[in-house]
NULUMDO-460360 format. One record per residue (C-alpha): residue in one letter; residue number from 1; y, x, z. Coordinates in steps of 0.02 Angstrom, whole numbers, plus 50000, padded with zeros to 5 digits. Layout:
# NULUMDO-460360
   residu   num       v       u       w
        A   NUM       Y       X       Z
...
# end
This chain:
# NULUMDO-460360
   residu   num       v       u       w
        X     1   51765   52761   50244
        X     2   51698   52586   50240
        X     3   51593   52554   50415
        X     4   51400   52543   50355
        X     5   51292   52429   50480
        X     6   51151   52491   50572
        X     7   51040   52365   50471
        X     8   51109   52451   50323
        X     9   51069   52609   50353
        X    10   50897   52577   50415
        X    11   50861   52491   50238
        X    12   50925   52648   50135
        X    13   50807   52739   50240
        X    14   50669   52638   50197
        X    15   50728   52636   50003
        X    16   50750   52808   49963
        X    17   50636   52908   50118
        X    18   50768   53023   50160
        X    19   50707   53112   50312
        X    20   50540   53047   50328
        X    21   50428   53134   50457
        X    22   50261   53051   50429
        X    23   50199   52995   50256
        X    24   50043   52844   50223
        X    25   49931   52856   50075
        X    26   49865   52684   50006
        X    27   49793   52667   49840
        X    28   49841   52837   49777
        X    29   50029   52783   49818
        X    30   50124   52929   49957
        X    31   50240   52799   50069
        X    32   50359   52928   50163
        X    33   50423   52816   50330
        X    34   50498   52867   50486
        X    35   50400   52885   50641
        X    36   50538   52825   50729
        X    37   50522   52664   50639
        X    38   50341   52645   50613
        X    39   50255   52715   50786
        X    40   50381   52624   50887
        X    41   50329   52456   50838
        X    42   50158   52459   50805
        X    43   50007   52554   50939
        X    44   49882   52600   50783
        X    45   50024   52725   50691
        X    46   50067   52783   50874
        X    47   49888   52817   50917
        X    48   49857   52906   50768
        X    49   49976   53020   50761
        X    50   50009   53061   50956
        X    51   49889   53174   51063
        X    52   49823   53272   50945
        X    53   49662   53181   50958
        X    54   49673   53166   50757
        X    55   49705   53269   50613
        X    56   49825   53132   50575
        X    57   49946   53207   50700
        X    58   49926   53369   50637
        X    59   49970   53332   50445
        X    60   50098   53185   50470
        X    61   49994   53088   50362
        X    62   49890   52932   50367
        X    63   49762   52869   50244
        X    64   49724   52677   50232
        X    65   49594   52684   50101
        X    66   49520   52488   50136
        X    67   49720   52422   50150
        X    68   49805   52336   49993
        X    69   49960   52436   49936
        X    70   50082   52282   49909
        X    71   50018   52226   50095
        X    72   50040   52395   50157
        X    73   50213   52390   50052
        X    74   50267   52198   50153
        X    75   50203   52270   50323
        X    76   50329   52434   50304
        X    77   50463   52303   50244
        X    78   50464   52214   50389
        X    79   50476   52376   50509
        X    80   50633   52428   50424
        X    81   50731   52247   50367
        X    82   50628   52142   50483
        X    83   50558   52046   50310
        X    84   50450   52054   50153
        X    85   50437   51953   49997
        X    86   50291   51856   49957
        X    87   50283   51779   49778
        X    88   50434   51706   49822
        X    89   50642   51736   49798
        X    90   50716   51865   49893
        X    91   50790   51771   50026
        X    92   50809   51916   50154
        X    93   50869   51865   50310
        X    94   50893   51665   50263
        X    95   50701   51657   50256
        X    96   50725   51477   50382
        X    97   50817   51402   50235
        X    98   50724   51401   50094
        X    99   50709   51212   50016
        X   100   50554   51162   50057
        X   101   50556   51087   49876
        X   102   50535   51236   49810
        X   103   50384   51242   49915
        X   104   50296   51103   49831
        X   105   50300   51155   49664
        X   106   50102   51170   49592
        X   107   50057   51313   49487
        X   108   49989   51495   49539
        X   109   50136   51553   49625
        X   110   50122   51448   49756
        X   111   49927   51522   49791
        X   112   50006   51694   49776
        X   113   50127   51667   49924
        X   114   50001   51605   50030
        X   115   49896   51756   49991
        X   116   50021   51874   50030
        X   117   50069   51791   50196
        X   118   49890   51784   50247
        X   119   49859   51969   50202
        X   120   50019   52025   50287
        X   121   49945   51907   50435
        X   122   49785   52023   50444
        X   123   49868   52181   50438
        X   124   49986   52144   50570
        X   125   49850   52097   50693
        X   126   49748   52273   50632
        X   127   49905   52384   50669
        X   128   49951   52272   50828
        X   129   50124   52212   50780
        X   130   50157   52057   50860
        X   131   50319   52004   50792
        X   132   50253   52022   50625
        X   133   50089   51938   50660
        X   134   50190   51798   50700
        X   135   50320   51793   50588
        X   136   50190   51805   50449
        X   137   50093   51676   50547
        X   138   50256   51563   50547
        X   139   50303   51574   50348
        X   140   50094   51557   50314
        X   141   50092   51371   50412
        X   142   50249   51334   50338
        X   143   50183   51383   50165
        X   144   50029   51278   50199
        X   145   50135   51126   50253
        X   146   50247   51094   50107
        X   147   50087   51170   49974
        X   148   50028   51033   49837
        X   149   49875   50973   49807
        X   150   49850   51105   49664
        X   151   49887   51229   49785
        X   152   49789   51208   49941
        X   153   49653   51158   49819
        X   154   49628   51328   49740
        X   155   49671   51407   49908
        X   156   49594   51350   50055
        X   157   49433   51431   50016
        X   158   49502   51580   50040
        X   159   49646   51546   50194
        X   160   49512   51460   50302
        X   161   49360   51632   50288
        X   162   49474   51750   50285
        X   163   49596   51677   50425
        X   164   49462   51638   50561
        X   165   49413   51806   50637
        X   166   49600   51830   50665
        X   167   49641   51653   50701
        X   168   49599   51632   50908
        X   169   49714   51504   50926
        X   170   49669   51406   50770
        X   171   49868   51386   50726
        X   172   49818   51404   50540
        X   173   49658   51327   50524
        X   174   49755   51188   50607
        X   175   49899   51182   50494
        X   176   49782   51193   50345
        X   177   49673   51037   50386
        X   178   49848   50940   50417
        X   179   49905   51002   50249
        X   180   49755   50934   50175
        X   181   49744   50768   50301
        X   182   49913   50733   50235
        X   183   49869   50744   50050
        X   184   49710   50673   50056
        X   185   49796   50484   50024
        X   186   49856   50579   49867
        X   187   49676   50613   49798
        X   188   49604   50520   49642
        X   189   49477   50419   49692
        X   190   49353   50543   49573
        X   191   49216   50653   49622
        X   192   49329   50795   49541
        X   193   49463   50805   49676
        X   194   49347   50836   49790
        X   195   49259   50959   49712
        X   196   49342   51117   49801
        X   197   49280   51036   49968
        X   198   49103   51041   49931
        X   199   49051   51209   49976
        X   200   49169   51197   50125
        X   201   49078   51076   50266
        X   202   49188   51158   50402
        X   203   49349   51105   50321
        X   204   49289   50946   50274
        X   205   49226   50903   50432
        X   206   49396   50964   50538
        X   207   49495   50843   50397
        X   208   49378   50705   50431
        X   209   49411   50739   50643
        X   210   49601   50757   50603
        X   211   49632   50593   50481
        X   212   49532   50501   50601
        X   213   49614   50546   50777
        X   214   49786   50523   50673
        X   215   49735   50359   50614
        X   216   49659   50314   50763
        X   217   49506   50271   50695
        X   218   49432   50242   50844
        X   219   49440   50059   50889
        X   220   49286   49958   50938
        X   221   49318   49840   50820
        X   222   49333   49937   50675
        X   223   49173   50036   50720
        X   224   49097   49865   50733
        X   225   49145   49825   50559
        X   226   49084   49957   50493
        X   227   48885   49929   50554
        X   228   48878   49753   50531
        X   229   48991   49717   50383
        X   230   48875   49707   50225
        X   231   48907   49759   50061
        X   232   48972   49659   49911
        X   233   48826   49584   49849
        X   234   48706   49606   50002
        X   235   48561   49454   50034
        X   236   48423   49478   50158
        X   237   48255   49425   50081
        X   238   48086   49397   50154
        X   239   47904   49378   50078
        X   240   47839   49209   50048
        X   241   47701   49145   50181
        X   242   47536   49243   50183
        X   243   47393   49175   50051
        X   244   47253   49170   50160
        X   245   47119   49191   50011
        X   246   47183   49337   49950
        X   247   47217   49433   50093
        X   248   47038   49411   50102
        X   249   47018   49495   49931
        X   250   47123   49630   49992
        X   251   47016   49664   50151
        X   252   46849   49643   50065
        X   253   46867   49721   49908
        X   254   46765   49574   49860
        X   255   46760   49535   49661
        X   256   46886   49706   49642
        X   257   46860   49762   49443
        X   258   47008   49902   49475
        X   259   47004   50044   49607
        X   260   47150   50145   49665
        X   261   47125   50303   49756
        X   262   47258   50397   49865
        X   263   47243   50495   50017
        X   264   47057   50496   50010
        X   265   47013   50314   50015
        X   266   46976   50205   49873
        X   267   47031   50047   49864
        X   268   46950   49926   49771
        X   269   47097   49785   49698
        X   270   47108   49660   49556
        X   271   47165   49666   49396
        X   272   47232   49490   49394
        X   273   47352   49522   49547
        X   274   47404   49690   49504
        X   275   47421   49695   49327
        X   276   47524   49524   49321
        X   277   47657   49586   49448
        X   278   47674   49785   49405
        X   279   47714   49838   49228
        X   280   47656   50001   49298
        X   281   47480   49956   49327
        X   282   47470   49854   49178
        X   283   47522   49995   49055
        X   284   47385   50122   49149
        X   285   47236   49991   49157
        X   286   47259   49934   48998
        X   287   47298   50132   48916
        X   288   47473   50106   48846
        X   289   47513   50252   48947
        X   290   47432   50440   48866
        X   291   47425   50505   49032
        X   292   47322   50362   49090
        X   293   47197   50361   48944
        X   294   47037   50398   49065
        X   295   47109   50255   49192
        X   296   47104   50130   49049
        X   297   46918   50152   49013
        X   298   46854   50199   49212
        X   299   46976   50075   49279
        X   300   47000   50201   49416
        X   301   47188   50249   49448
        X   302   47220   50405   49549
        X   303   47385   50422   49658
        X   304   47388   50615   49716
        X   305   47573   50632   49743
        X   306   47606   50430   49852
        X   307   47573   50403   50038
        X   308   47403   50294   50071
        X   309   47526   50218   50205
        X   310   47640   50165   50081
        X   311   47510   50093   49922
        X   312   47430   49994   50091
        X   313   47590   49910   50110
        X   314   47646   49897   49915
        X   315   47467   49808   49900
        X   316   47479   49705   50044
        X   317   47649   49642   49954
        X   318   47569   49604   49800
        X   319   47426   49527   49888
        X   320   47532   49402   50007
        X   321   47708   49440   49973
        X   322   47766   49532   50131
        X   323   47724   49704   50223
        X   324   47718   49763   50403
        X   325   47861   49864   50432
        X   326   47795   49958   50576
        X   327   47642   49893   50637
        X   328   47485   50016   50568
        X   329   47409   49938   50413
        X   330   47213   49903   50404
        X   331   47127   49909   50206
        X   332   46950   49898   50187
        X   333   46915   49973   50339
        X   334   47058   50111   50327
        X   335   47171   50102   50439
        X   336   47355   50207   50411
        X   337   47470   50225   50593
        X   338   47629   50286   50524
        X   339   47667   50371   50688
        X   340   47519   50472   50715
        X   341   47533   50535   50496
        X   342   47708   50579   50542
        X   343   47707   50644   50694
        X   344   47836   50562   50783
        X   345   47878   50479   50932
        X   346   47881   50277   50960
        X   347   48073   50305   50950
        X   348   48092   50375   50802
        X   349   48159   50213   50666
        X   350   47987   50223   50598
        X   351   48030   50067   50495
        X   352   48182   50147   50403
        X   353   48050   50276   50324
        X   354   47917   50149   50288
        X   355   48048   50037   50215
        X   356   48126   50189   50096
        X   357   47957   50238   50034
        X   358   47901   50056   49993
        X   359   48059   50031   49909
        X   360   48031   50198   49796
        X   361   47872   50158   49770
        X   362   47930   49996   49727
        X   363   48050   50054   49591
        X   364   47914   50187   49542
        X   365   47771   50049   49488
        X   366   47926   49920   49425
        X   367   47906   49786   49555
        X   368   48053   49696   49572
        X   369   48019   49566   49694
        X   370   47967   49725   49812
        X   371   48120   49836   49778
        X   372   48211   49683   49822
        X   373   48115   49644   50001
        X   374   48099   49845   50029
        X   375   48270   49877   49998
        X   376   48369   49726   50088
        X   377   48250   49790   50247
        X   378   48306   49984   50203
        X   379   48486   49925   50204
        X   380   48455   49850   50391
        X   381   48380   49962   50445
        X   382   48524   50102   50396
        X   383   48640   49973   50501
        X   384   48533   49989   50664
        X   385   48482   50155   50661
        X   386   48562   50302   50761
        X   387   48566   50460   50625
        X   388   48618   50577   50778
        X   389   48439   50573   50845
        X   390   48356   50595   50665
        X   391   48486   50694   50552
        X   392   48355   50760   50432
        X   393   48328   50583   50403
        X   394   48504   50562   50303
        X   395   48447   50699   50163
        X   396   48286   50607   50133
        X   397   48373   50430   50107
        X   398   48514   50514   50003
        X   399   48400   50631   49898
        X   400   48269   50493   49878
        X   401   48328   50339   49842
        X   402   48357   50326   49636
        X   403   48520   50385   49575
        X   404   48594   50231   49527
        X   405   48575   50152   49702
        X   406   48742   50163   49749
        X   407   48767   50026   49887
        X   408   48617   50088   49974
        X   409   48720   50279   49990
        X   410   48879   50155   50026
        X   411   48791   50084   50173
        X   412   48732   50242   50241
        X   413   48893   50323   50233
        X   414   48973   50166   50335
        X   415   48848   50184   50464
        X   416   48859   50387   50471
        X   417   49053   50361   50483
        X   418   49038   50227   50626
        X   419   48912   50341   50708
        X   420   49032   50500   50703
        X   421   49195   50406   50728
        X   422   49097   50349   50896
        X   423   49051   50529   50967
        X   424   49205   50614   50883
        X   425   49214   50741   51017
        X   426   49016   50796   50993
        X   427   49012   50940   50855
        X   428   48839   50917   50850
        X   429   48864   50720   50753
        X   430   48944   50840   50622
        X   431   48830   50964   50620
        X   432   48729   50846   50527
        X   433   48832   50827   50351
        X   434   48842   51053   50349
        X   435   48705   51059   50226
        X   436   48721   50907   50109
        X   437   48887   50927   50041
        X   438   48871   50759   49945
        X   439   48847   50669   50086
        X   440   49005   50748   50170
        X   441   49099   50741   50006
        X   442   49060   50532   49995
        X   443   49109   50517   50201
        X   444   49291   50605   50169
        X   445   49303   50473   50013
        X   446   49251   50326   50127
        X   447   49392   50378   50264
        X   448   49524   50404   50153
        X   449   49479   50215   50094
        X   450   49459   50132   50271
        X   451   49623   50218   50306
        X   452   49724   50175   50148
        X   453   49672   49994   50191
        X   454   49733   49998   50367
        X   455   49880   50089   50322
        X   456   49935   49988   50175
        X   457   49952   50110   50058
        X   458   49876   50154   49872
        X   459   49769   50283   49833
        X   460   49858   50405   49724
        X   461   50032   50334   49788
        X   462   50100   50513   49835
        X   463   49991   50626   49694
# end
């Protein structure tokens, strides 16, 4: 008679459950194994069958009612043949020689393996068997490492909650933010590739840590670039010199024939210098608005919803063509100390708030001279300021500022990056971007640009 190997014979125990002394029930399915087998290698089967502390040892049989049967299935696969298929050939024993093309190819079966792996990953660490935790640990990095973009795309969702109770040493979350470091060059340069990421601030936030210490994105100069570099089309404006009659008119009130009221002071202003300058207040005064009917015959124009800080300096614009920045403003005897409405210190960037709301209010009442002045300011101001000491200042500018601003969300997401990039090691510079996934969404875009320029490379080269 042929000799059989011990290997052999262990599988054709496993296959057909001759002499089985224990049995597991998952999912309706009886599993008859071999305590010999199964308690030997893994402390939870042991415990539960030894002692008779549990009826378990008394009926030989062990229920795992919140276990997956396949998993279960993989997990008693590996006790008998020392490995289990995952949505993937059976390669047996040659597991270490799989082509890793075969890895790469996009499509479901590829999220499948990973599954599996990941599942087989959990279980091992519940029952306590080692070699299996780390096999499956091994196959699941290695799975993660060759995946496509398709792949880890539909995917990492899943890998990166389910994996991090389990995870102490971080081995997978580590190999899954270098699996998507390494394709992130690969992206279209489209809001839609980075759509999975956008509910996932913890894995965009390690990829943005990992492409920048691999890039070295660290260098003085190239943090220097990115605050004082302007955008493509940038000019710095200022208002013309003061007109000493009107800001008389402005102070006094004297001659008014319009009157704007907001925060509870009215303001008595002129027709002639409002009206010529703001479509806005020329459509309400004159009643080519509905809504403004009662203002065109009272010539009284309430604003409930805008900041009497921000109308004094929008009419001190109009008035003589510039606005104080930070300094309190004085109307008519009203005077408005941004500080003391806001409550903030005398280090908070009080002029990056006064110059956003002057430059919505500017777009609101159609002043383009002002939107130009407010926003060239806002744009400085985004350069100087440090976002780490006033993070809920980032949602304001990005949710405020009119949706078709796009270089003044381009300049704040150059300073953010420079800012971040500067304190890498501080957790608490990301901890910023966690609840406005746009914001994090447009930083991960910026870096994979800064880095495709120092690196030479195209975007899309690799997709």
């Amino acid at each position: 008679m042929a000799s059989t190997s011990l290997a052999a014979i262990v599988k054709t125990l496993h296959d057909s459950g001759k002499y089985s002394d224990m049995t597991i029930v998952c999912e309706g399915k009886i599993i008859p194994v071999h305590r010999a087998i199964v308690c030997t290698q893994s402390p939870f089967f042991a415990a539960a069958l030894e002692g008779g502390r549990f009826k378990e040892s008394i009926t030989s049989q062990i229920e795992l009612p919140e276990d997956n049967l396949p998993t279960i299935e993989r997990v008693m696969s590996y006790l008998y043949t020392r490995h289990y298929d995952a949505g993937e050939p059976d390669t047996r024993h040659s597991d270490e020689n799989i082509n890793c093309n075969n890895l790469c190819e996009a499509g479901i079966e590829g999220v499948l393996a990973l599954r599996d792996h990941l599942k087989v990953y959990i279980a091992a660490d519940k029952f306590g068997i080692l070699p299996l935790k780390k096999y499956a640990k091994t196959r699941l990095i290695k799975r993660i490492t060759y995946a496509s973009y398709a792949t880890l795309s539909r995917a990492v969702d899943y890998v990166w909650t389910t994996v991090t109770p389990v995870d102490t040493d971080s081995e997978v979350r580590k190999a899954l933010t270098e699996g998507i470091s390494s394709l992130v060059h690969s992206f279209p340069y489209s809001e839609g590739s980075f759509a999975f990421l956008r509910e996932l601030p913890d894995i965009s936030i390690a990829v943005i840590k990992q492409m920048a210490c691999e890039y070295r994105i660290l260098d003085s100069q190239f943090v220097e670039n990115l605050i004082v570099v302007p955008p493509p089309g940038y000019k710095m404006i200022d208002g013309a010199p003061q007109d000493r009659r009107r800001r008389n008119l402005l102070h006094t009130g004297k001659d008014s024939d319009l009157t704007i009221s907001c925060g509870g002071q009215n303001i008595a202003v002129h027709r002639s210098v409002l009206c010529r300058q703001s479509p806005f207040f020329e459509a309400a005064f004159n009643g080519n608005f509905k809504i403004f009917v009662k203002e065109a015959i009272t010539s009284h124009l309430n604003l409930p919803e805008d900041d009497l800080g921000t109308i004094h300096r929008v009419l001190c614009f109009l008035y003589f063509r510039r606005y104080d920045e930070i300094k309190p403003t004085t109307i008519q005897g009203t005077t408005c100390d941004p500080l003391l409405e806001e409550g903030m210190d005398s280090e908070f960037p009080i002029a990056l708030r006064n110059n956003l709301k002057v430059f919505v209010a500017a777009d609101k009442f159609d002043i383009k001279t002002l939107t130009a002045l407010a926003k060239s300011r806002l744009l400085e101001s985004i350069r100087t300021t440090d976002f780490t000491k006033c993070p809920m200042l980032i949602q304001e500018i990005w949710s405020t500022v009119p949706p078709f601003e796009n270089d003044v969300r381009d300049t704040l997401i150059c300073r953010l990056s420079a800012s971040t990039f500067k304190s890498l090691v501080d957790d608490e510079n990301f901890a910023m971007f966690a609840d406005i996934p746009d914001i994090l969404l447009a930083a991960l875009k910026y870096v994979v640009v800064e880095i495709t320029k120092r690196s030479g490379l195209t975007i899309g080269a690799f997709y």
